[in-house]
C-alpha positions as CSV (number, residue, x, y, z in Angstrom):
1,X,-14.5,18.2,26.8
2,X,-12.9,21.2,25.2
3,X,-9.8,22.7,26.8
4,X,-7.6,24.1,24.6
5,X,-7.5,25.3,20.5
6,X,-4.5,26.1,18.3
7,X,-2.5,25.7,15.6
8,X,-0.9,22.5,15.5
9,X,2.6,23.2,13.7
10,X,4.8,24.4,11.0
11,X,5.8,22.5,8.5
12,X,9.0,23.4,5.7
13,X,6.5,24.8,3.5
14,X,4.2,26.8,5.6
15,X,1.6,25.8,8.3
16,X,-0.5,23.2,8.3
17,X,-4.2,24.5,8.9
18,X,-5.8,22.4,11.2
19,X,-7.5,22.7,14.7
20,X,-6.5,21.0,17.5
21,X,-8.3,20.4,20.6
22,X,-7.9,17.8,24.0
23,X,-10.8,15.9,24.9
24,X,-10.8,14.2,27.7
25,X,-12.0,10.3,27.6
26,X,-14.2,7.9,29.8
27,X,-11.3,6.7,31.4
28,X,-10.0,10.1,32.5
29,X,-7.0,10.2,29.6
30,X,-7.1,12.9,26.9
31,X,-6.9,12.5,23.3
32,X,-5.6,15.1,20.6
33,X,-8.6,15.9,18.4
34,X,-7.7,17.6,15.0
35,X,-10.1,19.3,12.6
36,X,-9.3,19.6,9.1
37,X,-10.8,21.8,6.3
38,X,-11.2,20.6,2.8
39,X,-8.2,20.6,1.1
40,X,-6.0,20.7,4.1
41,X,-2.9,18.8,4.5
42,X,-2.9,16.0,7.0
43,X,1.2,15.8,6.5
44,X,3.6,16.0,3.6
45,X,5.9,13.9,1.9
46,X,9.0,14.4,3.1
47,X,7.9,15.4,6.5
48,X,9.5,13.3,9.5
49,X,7.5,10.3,11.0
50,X,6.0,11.9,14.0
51,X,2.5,10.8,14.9
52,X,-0.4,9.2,13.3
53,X,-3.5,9.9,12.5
54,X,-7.1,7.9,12.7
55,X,-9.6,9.3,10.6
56,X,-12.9,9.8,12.9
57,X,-15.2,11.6,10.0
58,X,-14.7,12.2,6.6
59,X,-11.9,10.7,4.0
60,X,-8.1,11.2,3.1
61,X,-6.6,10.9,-0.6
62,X,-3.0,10.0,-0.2
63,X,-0.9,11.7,-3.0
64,X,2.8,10.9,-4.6
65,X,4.3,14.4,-5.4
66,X,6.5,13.9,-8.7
67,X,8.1,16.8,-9.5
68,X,5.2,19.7,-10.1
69,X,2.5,17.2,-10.2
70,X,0.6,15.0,-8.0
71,X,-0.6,11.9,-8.3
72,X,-3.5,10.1,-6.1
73,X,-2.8,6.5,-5.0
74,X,-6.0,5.9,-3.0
75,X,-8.3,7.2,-0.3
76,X,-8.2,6.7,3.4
77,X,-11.7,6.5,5.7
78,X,-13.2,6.2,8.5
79,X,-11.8,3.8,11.3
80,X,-8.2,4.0,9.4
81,X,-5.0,5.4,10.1
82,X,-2.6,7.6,8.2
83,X,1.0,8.0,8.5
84,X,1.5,4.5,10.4
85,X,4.0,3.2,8.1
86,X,6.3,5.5,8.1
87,X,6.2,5.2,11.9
88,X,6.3,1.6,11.8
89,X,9.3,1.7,10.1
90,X,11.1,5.5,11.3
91,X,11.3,6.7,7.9
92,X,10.0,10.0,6.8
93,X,6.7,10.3,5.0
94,X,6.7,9.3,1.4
95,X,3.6,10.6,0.1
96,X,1.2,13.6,1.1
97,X,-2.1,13.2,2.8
98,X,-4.6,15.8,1.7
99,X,-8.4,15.9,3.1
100,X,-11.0,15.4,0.8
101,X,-14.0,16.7,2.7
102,X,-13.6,17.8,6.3
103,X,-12.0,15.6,8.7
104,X,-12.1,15.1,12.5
105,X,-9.0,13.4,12.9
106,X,-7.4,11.5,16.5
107,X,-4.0,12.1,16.8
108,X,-1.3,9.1,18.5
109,X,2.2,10.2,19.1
110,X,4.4,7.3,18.4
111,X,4.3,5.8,21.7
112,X,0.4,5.9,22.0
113,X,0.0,4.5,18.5
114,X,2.3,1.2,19.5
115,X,0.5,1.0,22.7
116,X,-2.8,1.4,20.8
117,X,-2.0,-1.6,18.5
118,X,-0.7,-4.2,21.5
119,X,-4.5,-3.3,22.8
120,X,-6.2,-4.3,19.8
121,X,-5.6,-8.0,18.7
122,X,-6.4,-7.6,15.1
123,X,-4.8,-4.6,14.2
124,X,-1.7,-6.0,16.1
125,X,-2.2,-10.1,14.2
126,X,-2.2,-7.6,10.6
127,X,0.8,-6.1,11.4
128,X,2.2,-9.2,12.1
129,X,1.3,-10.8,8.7
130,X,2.6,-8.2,6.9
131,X,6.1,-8.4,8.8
132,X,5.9,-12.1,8.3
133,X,5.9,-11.6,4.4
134,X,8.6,-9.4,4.2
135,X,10.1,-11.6,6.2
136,X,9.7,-14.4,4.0
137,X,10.2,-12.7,1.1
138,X,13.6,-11.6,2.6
139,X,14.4,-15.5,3.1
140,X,13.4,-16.6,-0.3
141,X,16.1,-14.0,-1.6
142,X,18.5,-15.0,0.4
143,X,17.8,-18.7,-0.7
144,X,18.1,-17.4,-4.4
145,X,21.1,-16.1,-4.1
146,X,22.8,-19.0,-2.0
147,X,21.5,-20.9,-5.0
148,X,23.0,-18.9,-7.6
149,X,26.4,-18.8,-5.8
150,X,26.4,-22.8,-5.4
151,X,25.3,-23.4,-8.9
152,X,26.6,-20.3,-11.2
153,X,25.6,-17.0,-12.1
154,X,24.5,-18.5,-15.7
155,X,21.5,-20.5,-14.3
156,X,17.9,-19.2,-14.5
157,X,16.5,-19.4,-10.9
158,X,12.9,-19.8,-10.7
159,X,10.9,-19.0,-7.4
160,X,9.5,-22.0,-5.0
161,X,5.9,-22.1,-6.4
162,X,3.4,-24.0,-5.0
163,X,0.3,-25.5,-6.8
164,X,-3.6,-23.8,-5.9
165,X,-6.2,-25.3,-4.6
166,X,-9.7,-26.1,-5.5
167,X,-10.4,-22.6,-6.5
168,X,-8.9,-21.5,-9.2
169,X,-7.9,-18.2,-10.7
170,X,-7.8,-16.0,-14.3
171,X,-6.6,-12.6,-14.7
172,X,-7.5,-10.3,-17.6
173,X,-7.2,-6.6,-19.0
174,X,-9.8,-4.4,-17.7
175,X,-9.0,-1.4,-19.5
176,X,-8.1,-0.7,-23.4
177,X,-4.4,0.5,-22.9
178,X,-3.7,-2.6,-20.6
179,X,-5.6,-4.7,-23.6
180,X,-3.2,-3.0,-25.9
181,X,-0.1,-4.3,-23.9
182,X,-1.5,-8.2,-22.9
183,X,-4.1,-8.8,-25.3
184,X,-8.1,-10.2,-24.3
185,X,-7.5,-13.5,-23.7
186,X,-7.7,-14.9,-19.9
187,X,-4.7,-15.3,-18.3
188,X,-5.0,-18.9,-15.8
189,X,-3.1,-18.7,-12.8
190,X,-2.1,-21.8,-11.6
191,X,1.5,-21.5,-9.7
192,X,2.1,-19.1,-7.0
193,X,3.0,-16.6,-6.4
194,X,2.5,-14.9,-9.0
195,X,4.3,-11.3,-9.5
196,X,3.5,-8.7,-11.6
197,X,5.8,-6.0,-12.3
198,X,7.0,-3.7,-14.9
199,X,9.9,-4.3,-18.2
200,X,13.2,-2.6,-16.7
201,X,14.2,0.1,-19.2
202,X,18.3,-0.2,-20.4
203,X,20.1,0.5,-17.7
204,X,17.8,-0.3,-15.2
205,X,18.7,-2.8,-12.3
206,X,17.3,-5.9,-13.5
207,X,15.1,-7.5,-10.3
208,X,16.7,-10.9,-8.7
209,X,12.8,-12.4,-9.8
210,X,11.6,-11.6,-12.8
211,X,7.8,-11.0,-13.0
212,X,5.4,-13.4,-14.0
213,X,3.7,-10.9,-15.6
214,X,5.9,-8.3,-17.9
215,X,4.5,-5.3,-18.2
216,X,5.5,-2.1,-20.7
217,X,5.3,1.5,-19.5
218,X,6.6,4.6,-20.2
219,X,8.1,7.3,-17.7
220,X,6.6,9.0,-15.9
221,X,6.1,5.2,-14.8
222,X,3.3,4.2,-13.0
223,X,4.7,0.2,-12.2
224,X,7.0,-0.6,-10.5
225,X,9.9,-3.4,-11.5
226,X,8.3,-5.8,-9.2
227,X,4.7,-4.0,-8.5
228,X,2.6,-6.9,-6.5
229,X,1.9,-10.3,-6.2
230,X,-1.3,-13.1,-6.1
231,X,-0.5,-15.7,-3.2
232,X,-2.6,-18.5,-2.2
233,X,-3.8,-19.2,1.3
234,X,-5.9,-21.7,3.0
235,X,-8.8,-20.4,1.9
236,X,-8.2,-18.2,-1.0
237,X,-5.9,-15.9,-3.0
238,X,-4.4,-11.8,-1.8
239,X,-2.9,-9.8,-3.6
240,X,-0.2,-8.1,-1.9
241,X,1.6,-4.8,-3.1
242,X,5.6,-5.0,-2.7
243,X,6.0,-1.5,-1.7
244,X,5.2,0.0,-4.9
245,X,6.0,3.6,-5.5
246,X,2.2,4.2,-6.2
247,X,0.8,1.6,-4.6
248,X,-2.6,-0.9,-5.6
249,X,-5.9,-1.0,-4.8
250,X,-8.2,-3.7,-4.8
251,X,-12.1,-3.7,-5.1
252,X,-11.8,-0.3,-4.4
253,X,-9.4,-1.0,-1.0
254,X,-6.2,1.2,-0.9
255,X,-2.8,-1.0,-0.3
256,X,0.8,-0.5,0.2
257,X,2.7,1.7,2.0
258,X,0.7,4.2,2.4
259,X,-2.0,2.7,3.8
260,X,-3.7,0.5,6.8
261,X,-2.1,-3.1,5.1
262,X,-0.4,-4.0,2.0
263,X,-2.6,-7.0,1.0
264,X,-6.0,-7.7,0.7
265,X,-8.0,-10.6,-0.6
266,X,-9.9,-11.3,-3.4
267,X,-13.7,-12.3,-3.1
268,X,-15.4,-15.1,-5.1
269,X,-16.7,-14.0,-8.5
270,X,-15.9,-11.1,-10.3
271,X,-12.8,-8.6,-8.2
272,X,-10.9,-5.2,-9.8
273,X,-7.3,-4.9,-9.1
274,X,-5.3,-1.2,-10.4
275,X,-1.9,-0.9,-10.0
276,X,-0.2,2.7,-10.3
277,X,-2.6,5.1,-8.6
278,X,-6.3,5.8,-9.0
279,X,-6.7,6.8,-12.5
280,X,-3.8,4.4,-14.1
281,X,-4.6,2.6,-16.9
282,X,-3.4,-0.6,-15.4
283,X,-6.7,-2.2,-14.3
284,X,-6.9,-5.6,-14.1
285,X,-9.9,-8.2,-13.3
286,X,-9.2,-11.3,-11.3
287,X,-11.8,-13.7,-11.5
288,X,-12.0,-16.4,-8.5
289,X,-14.1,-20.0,-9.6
């Protein structure tokens, strides 16, 4: 039911064009329907944390502003959300949301969103995988450096890596500047996790665990110093981006910060992991056996 249009708001730059309208639901409530033209913005980066969005039709490209360019780190679709991250954690946006195609959009404030996820048990069990990760991955640096205090700042520390299981895993190049850096040949992963990350330049902080994978880039860089990582589970391998500043994708499937989760997992057979926006050149296959 349609009871009221207008413009939504004003952002720092100039007004976001998008139509706004309250429909009212089964159960009596009403919802904040938006309608976006193509090339609209959804939100910018820089903006504060405010609501979140759930794409209803059409799709999202979320973009990294550097400077007078843009890059695209991946696309958002039907069924997902935009801007929950930066909710999640009450920081301001940091990246731009841009429709492809028009969008009908349903708008959360921050207190609907959170009561939106304790209503929907696997939304809510993601988001609590995700914490749990960080969380471990804040614990294994804090066991790293209780390490190197006991034992010296001189030693090499090496991450707790545990052995796969039956299935096993090979990564190669998948496009001929990534070739260029690591060569053709297979790469067998056999101890997790594995990380992948960029070669700091001089100067640069160098990361408390260094990659498993080294990678050479050039600024503007597209990887990050510690970019993602391959984990093995009970029944498989993810891939998880470590809150990249351009984010993954895998098989197509937009992670990181940005976007719905930061991991997803790789299929038997044949899968296509890019790291550093849509069109880097850092595409990688992952074959699972």
């Amino acid at each position: 039911m349609l009871v009221a249009f207008g413009p939504f708001r004003v952002g720092a730059d100039g007004p976001y064009r998008a139509a706004t309208r309250m429909v009212t639901t089964a159960d009596g409530g009403q919802n904040m329907q938006r309608h976006f033209n193509q090339g609209d913005l959804l939100f910018r980066q820089g903006d504060a944390s405010d609501f979140v969005l759930r794409v209803d039709s059409g799709s999202v490209e979320i973009l990294r502003e550097v400077g007078n360019s843009a890059i695209v780190l991946g696309c958002v679709f039907v069924g997902q959300f935009v801007g929950a991250k930066g909710v999640i954690e009450a920081r301001p946006r940091n990246a731009t949301a841009r429709a492809i195609t028009e969008v009908e959009a349903e708008q959360f404030s921050v207190l609907e969103f959170f009561q939106h996820v304790s209503a929907d048990p696997t939304m809510a069990a993601e988001l609590m995988l995700s914490t749990s990760m960080r969380l471990r991955e804040i614990e294994d640096k804090l066991a790293n450096d209780l390490a190197r205090a006991a034992i010296g700042e001189n030693c090499e520390l090496l991450p707790i890596q545990s052995t796969a299981g039956p299935l096993r895993l090979e990564l190669a190049a998948d496009s001929i500047a990534l070739r260029e850096r690591i060569g053709a040949q297979l790469i067998k992963v056999d101890e997790f996790p594995f990380l992948v990350g960029r070669r700091p330049w001089p100067g640069e902080e160098v990361p408390t665990l260094i990659p498993n994978l080294l990678l050479d880039d050039r600024k503007p860089f597209r990887i990050s110093r510690q970019h993602f990582v391959i984990a093995s589970v009970h029944d498989g391998f993810i891939v998880r981006d470590l809150d990249s500043s351009l984010g993954t994708s895998v098989n197509g499937e937009s992670i990181g910060p940005h976007f719905r989760t930061d991991f997803a997992k790789l299929e038997p057979g044949r899968n296509r992991i890019v790291a550093g926006g849509s069109d880097s050149e850092f595409v990688f296959t992952a074959l699972v056996s």
